[in-house]
N, C-alpha and C positions, 0 to 999 in steps of 0.2 A: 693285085687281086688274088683271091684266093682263090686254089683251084678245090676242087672234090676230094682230093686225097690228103690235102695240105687241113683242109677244114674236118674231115673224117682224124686224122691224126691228133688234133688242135683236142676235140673230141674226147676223145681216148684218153688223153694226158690228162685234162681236169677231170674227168668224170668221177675219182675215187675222192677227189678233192673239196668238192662240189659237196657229194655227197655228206662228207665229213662236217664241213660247212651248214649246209641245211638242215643235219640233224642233232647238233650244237642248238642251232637255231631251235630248231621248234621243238627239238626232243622227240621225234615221231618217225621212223623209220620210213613205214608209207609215205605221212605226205612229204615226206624228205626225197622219197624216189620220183614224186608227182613234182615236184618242185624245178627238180635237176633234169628234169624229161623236160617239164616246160620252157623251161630256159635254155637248154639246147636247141629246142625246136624251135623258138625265137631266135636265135641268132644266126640259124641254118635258114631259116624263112626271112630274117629279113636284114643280114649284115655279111652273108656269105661273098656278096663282090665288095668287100673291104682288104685293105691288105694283111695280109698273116701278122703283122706286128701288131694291128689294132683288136685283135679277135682277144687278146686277156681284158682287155680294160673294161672292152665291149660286155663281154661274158659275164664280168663279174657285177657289172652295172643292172645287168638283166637278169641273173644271180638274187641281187640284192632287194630289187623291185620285186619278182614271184617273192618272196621271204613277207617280204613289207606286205603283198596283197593277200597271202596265207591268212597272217594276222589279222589285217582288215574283215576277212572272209568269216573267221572263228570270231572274229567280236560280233559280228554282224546275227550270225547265229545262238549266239548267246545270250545275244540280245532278247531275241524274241523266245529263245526257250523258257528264258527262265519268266519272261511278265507272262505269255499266253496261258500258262498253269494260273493264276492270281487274276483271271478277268471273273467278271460275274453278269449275267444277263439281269439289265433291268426292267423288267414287265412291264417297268408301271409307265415308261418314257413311249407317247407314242410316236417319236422320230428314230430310224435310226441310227446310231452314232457311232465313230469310231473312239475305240479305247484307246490307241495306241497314240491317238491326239495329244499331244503335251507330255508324253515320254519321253527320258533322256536315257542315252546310250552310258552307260560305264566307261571310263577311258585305262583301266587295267587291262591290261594284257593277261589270258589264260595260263600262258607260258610255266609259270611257276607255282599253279594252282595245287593245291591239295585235288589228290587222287581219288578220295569219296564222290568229289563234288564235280568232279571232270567227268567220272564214269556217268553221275545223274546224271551230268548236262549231257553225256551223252546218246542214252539210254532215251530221255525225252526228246532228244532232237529226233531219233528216229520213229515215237510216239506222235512227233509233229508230221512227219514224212509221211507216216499213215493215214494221215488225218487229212492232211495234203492231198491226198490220193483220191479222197471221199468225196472231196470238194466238187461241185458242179464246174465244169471247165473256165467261165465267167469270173465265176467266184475266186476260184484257185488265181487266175490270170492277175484279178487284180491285186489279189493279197498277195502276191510274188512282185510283180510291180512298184506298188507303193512299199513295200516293208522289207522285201530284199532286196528289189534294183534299187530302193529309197528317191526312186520318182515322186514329185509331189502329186496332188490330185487332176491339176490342167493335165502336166503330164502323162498321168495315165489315162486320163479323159483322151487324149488326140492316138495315144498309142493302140488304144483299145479300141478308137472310133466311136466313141460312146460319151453321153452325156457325163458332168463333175459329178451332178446327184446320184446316177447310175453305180459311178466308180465308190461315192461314199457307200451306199447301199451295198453292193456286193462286199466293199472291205469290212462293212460293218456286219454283213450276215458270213460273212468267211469267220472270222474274229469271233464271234459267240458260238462258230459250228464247232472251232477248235479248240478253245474254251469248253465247251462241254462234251468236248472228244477227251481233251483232257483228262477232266474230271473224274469222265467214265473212267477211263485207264487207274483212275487213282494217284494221277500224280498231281504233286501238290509242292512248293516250296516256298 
């Protein structure tokens, strides 16, 4: 078992390592320190009565998962940065619908992106942040639900305590509010 001083040392010894490691990985100084925070803190919360011999294997396993989940995180955002600029409100439908229905994710990794198109995406992720903000707390809840946690519609139906029509309807008026929050802002791609 490891004690407090033997895991605080353990610690100390990867942490330039780590770091070195994670911003290899994603190229990104920040989330490279967010990365190496997390996965210390994982392993001090949930491997610290393990024996000191199993703390590298451990570390680098949980290391490697935040790395993997970074990614996961930046597609997932990218996702919807770049379609919610490209929705358009149809007047003329009197039901309303979700756009994001029959969308497929990209499976490229940002990682090696050209730096024009990083900076858009990033410049409008925080256009969506704002827009996010705007949103009626319903609204926001279930367009965070379905399209960031990627809960299906039951699922945010039982999460939200609300009817599936409910959850379409708010995803579907979050989606045209941000969309033409969008638009407003001028961005376009």
């Amino acid at each position: 078992m490891a004690n407090y001083e033997q895991l605080s040392s353990f610690l100390k010894e990867v942490e330039r390592r780590a770091f070195k490691q994670a911003v290899y990985a994603v190229r990104d100084d920040d989330a490279a320190l967010d990365i190496v925070q997390d996965a210390m803190l994982r392993l001090a919360d949930r491997y610290a009565s393990r024996p000191v011999e199993e703390l590298p294997m451990l570390f680098q396993r949980i290391l490697q998962n935040a790395i993997r989940d970074h990614f996961r995180r930046s597609k997932v955002r990218s996702w919807w940065t770049s379609l919610l600029s490209s929705f358009s409100v149809n007047e003329e439908e009197d039901a309303p619908t979700d756009p994001f229905d029959g969308l497929s994710v990209e499976s490229e990794s940002t990682a090696f992106e050209d730096p024009a198109k990083a900076l858009n995406r990033e410049q409008t992720l925080k256009i969506i942040e704002q827009g996010l903000e705007l949103l009626p707390p319903r609204q926001r809840e279930a367009f965070l639900l379905r399209y960031w946690e990627e809960l299906d519609v039951s699922q945010t139906a039982e999460a939200m305590g609300c009817s599936e029509g409910s959850v379409k309807t708010h995803c579907s008026r979050a989606s045209h509010a941000l969309a033409n929050w969008l638009k407003a802002k001028g961005v376009s791609l």
